[in-house]
N, C-alpha and C positions, 0 to 999 in steps of 0.2 A: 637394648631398646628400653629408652624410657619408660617410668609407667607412668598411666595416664586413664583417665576414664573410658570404659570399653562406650563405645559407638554402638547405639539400638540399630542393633541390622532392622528389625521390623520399620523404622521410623525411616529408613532409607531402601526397602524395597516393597515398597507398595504399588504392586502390580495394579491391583483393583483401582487407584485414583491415575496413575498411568493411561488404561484403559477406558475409564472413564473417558479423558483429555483427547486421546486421540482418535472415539467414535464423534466427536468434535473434529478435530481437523482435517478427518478424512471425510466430513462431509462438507466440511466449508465449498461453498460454491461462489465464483463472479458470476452475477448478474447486470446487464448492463438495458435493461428494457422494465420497468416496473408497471403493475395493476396499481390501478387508485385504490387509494387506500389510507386512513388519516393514523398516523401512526402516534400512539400514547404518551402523552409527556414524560410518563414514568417510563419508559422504556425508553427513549434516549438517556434520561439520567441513567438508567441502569447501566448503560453502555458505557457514559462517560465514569461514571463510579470504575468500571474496570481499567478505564485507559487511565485513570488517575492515580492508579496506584505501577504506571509503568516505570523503569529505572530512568534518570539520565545523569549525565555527568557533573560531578560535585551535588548532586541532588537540587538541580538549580529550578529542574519540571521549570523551563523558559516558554510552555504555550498557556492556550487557550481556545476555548473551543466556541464557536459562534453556531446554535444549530436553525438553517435557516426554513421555516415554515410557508411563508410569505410566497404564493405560487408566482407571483410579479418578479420578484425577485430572485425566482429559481429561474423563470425564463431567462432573465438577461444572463444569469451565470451560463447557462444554458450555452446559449446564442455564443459567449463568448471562446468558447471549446469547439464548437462545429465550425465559426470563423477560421479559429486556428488548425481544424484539422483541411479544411479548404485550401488554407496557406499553404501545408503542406503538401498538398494533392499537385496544388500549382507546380510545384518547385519538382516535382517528379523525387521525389528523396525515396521512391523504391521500399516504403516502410509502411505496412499493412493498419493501417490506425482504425479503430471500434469505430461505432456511429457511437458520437456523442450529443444526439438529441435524446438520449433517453437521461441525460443529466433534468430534464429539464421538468421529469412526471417523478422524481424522486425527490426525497424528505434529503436535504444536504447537511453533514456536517461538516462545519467548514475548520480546519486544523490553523489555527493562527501561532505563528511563533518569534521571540522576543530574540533572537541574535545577541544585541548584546550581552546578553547574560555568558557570552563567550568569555567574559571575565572573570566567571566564578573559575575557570578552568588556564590560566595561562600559557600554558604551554601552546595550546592554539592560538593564542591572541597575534596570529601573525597575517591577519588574511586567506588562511589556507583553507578553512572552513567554506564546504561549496557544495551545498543542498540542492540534488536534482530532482525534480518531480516533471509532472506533467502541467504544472503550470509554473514553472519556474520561469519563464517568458516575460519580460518586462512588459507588454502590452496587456498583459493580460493583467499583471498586478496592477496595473494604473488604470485597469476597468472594475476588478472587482473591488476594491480595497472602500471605495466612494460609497458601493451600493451596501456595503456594512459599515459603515462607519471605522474601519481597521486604521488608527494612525499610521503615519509614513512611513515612523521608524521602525513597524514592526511588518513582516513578509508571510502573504499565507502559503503555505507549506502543502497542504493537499489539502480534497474536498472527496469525502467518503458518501458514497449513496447508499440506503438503505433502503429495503420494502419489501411485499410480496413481488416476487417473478410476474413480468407480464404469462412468459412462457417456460413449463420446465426447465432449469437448468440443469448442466450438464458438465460429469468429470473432465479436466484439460488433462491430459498426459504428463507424468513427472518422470523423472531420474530416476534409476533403479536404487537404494541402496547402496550397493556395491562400485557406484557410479560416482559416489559422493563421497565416499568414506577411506580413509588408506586409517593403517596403525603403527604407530611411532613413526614411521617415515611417510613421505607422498611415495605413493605407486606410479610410479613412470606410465604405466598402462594406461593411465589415467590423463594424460597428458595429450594436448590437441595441438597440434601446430597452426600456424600462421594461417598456410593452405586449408589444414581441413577444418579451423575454423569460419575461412571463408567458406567453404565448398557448405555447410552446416548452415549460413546464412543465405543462400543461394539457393537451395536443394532442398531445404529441412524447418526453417526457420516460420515460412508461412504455412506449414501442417500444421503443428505443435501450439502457435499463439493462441488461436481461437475458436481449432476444432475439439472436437468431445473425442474422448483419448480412445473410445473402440472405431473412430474410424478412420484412425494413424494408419498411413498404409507405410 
């Protein structure tokens, strides 16, 4: 074995900033109903400060963030998500969707992003690149894009709400650990067929979406 600078274990096992991080995401909660409430300019910037320093490929960071205030304007976005969930209702597509009029009493930030920049990265420059959200919908881009000003060429990507809870929220049920995780190999155990990933969408599928995880039966 080579020799080479010993590695600070202290600088790589810092339980305490760990701990930290994840009395954080185990209490991150969806909310999808918000209290009025005018929320800080510095506090969106704070927010975008963090997404700003997220990774993306060849470091091209290809968005932009629109945060929209303007209650006029949260309405239509609003309206244009509960149209679409209507659509879906029609179509009987058997897929349990939130109420999305609570888009419409919440502070939006709106995620815009530039696509072409799929050139800093070539190897994808083939078309293959296929961003699904919940407004991935071309009706819906050709509604909201007007009411921001968003040029043609560029596609908004999600709209993140933020605020106080109208009403308490509540833990959703996850994965066990042991559910997620094989070492060195995949665990076959782990493995769901055809079948019982159907019977899991049938059976299992609308407990788990958007009930509070103690009352999974």
């Amino acid at each position: 074995m080579g020799k080479g600078a010993l590695v600070d274990q202290a600088a790589f096992n810092n339980v305490a900033r760990y701990t930290t991080f994840m009395e954080i995401v185990q209490s991150r909660r969806t909310t999808r109903a918000f209290a009025p409430f005018e929320v800080p300019r510095e506090h969106f910037e704070m927010i975008l400060e963090a997404a700003r320093h997220a990774p993306s490929g060849a470091n091209s960071q290809p968005w932009h963030y629109i945060v929209v205030t303007d209650p006029a304007v949260k309405q239509k976005i609003g309206e244009c998500f509960v149209q679409e969930q209507q659509r879906r209702a029609r179509l009987r597509m058997g897929f349990p969707t939130p109420n999305y009029n609570g888009v419409k009493t919440a502070p939006g930030l709106i995620v815009v992003a530039d696509f072409r920049f799929v050139r800093a990265f070539p190897i994808l420059n083939d078309g293959s690149v296929w961003w699904i959200t919940a407004i991935g919908q071309e009706d819906i881009q050709r509604q909201i894009k007007p009411l921001l000003g968003v040029p043609e060429e560029l596609a908004i990507i999600d709209v993140m709400c933020f605020g106080p809870p109208l009403k308490p929220p509540y833990k959703r049920w996850k994965k066990s650990l042991d559910q997620i995780l094989s070492w060195d190999r995949f665990n076959p155990g782990n493995f769901m067929t055809d079948a019982q990933i159907d019977a899991w969408v049938k059976e299992t599928r609308h407990k788990v979406m958007y009930r509070d995880e103690s009352r999974i039966d």
